[in-house]
N, C-alpha and C positions, 0 to 999 in steps of 0.2 A: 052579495058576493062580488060582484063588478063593483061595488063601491070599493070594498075592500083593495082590488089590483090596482084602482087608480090608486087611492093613499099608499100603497107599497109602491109603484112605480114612483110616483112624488119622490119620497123619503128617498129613495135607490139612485135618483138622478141627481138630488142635491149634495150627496155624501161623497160622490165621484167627480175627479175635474173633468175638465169640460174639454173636448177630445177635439181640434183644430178641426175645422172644416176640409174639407178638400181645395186645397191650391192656396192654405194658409200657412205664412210661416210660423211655428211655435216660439216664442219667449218665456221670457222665465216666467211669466205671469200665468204661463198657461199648467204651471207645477204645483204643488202644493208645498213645498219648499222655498220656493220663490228661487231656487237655482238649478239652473238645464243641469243634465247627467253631465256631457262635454265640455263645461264651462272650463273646469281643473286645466284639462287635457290642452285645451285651444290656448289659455293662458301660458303654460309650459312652454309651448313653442312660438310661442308671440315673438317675436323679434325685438329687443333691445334696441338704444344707441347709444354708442358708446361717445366718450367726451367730443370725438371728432367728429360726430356726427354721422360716421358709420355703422351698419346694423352688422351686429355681431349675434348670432342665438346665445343662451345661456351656456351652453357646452363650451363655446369659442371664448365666452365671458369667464370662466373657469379657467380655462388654461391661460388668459392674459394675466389672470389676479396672482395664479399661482408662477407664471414667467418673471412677474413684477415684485414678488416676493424675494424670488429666487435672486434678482438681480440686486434687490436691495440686499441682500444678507450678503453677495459678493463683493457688495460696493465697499457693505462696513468692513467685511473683512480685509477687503486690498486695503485700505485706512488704516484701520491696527496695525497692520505688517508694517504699512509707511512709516507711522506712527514708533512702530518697536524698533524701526529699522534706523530712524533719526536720532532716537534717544543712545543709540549703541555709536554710532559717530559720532555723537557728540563726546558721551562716555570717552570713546578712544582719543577724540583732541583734546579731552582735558587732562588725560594723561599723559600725551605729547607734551602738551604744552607747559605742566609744571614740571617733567624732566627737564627742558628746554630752558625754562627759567633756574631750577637748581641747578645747573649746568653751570649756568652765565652767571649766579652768584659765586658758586666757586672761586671758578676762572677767577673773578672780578677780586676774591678773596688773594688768593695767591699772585696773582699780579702785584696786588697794592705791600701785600708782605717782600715781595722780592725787589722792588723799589727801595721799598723799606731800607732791605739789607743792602744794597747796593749804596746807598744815601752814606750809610756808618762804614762801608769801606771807604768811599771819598774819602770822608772826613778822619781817618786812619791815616791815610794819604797823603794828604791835605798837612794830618798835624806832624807828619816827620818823627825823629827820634826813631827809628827803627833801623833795624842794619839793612843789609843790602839783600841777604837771601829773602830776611820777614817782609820787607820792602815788594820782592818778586815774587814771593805767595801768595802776599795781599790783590799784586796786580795782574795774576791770574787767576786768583778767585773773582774778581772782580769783571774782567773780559769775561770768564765763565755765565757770571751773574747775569751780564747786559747781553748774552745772547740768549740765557733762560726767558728773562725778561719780554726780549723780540719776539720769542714762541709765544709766550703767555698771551704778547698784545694781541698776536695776531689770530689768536684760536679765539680771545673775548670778543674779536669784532665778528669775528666770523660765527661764532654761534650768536650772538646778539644781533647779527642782522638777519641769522635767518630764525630767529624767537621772534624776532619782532616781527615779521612777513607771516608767520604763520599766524600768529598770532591776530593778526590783521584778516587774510584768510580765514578764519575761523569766525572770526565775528562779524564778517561780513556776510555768512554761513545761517546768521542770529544764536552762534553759540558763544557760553560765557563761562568765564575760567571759574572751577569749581574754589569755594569758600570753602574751609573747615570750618564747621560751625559746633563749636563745642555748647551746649547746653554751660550755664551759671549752676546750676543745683539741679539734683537729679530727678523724678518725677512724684518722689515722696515729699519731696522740699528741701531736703539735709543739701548740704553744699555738695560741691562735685571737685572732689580731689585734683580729678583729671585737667578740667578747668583752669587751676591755679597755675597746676605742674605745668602746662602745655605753653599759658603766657609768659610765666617765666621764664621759658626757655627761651621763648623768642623776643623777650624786648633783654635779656642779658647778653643773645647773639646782638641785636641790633646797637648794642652799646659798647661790644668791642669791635662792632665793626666802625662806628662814629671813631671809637679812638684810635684805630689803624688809621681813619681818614685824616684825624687831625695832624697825626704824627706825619703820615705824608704829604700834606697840604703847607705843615708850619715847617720842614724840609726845603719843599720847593720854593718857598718865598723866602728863606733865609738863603738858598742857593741866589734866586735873582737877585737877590738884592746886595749879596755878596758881588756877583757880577757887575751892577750896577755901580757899586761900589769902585772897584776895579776897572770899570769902562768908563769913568768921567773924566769930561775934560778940562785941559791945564788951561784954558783959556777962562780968564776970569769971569767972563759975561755967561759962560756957560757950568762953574761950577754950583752944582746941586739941581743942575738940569740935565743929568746923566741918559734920559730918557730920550732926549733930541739925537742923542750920537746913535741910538741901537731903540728902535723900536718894536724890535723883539723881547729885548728885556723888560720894555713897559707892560707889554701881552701878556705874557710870562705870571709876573707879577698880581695884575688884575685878576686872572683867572684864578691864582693861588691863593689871594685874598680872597675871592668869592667862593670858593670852594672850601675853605676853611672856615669861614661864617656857616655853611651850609653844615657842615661836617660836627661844627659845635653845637648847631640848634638842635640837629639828628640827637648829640650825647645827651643835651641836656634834659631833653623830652624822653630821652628812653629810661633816665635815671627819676624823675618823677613819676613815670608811670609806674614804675618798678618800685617805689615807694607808696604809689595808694596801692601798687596790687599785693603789698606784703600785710599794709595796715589790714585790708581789706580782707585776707586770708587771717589772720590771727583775732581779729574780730567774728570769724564764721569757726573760727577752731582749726583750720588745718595748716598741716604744716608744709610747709612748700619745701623739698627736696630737687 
């Protein structure tokens, strides 16, 4: 029977961990688990450090991740608004700025026509054969004209200098004047009507507008050189050097010339482009209206 208590005591004491002594501290080793009850708990509240070297507990680490959240999603959103806020002025200078420019074409239209007309009353004028009242019709249509005229200069300058400032402004800004950008054929491949119509319209404007320039450019040179004509002198050493007595008419002249060189390369280029873009259109099938 005593044998028996000590093998039951044996078996009982190795089955059970082994209980710290008195004035021992416990470790995990002392578990069967190999981990204290408190381990969780004491980890929880362990203290952290955050990037700066600062101890933060977890609680305080929560609220910085979620501050830092918070501020990143204010940041992008101030950004966007920037963002939607730039593209809306820009929007609005690019439509400033091509009223500004169709503006200043006009003007610049109706100026060179009213020169124009002014040029063939001279030359009314100029050629006689008229009585005395057609005479004084003509010469107050014609004062009329050259005061039309002085309006027209002075509104092209005046919107042209300030297109051209704003214009400056603006892309000093990094904004850029909006392109129409017509698509050649449509997203199926067929050609695009739109396309054709739209170029034609604009190199046919740009080729009467070349020929208004000619007509006023080959005007003004047969004007100076009428004058020239006119203003030389009877001294023989100077005749055909009409340019030494009035060197405004030499000015004159020069600028008319080059302006007129300018004015024919404008027609010439506008009339071949206008001829691939016809071939160009009846080769794809469409008909340009």
């Amino acid at each position: 029977m005593r044998c028996f208590f000590l093998t039951f005591g044996l078996i009982l004491s190795l089955s059970m961990p082994t209980f710290a002594q008195k004035g021992k501290t416990l470790t995990n080793d002392d578990f069967p688990s190999g981990i204290r009850a408190d381990t969780k708990t004491e980890k929880e509240k362990t203290e952290e450090k955050d990037k700066d070297g600062k101890t933060i507990d977890k609680d305080d680490k929560e609220d910085k991740d979620s501050k830092d959240n918070k501020d990143s999603k204010v940041a992008k959103d101030d950004k966007a608004k920037k963002d939607e806020e730039k593209i809306k002025k820009e929007q609005e200078w690019q439509k400033k700025n091509t009223e500004l420019e169709q503006k200043n074409k006009e003007l610049d239209q109706q100026k060179t026509q009213a020169e124009i007309s002014i040029q063939d009353l001279r030359n009314k004028l100029r050629a006689g054969g008229v009585d005395p009242k057609e005479f004084d019709a003509l010469s107050q249509q014609l004062k009329e004209a050259e005061q039309n005229l002085g309006t027209l200069n002075s509104k092209y300058e005046e919107v042209k200098k300030s297109s051209d400032q704003f214009k400056k402004d603006g892309e000093g800004q990094g904004y850029k004047p909006k392109l129409e950008n017509i698509p050649k054929t449509n997203k199926d491949g067929s050609p695009n009507p739109t396309y054709y119509t739209k170029n034609y319209k604009d190199l046919a404007e740009k080729q009467q507008t070349a020929e208004s320039k000619i007509q006023l450019y080959q005007n003004r040179l047969n004007e100076a050189q009428q004058r020239a004509y006119q203003g030389r002198s009877n001294k023989a050493t100077r005749v055909g050097n009409s340019y030494y007595t009035d060197p405004e008419i030499k000015k004159a002249i020069d600028e008319a010339q080059n302006e007129l060189k300018k004015a024919q390369e404008d027609y010439q280029s506008s009339i071949t482009s206008l001829e691939q873009l016809q071939k160009d259109a009846r080769s794809s099938g469409v008909s340009i209206k």
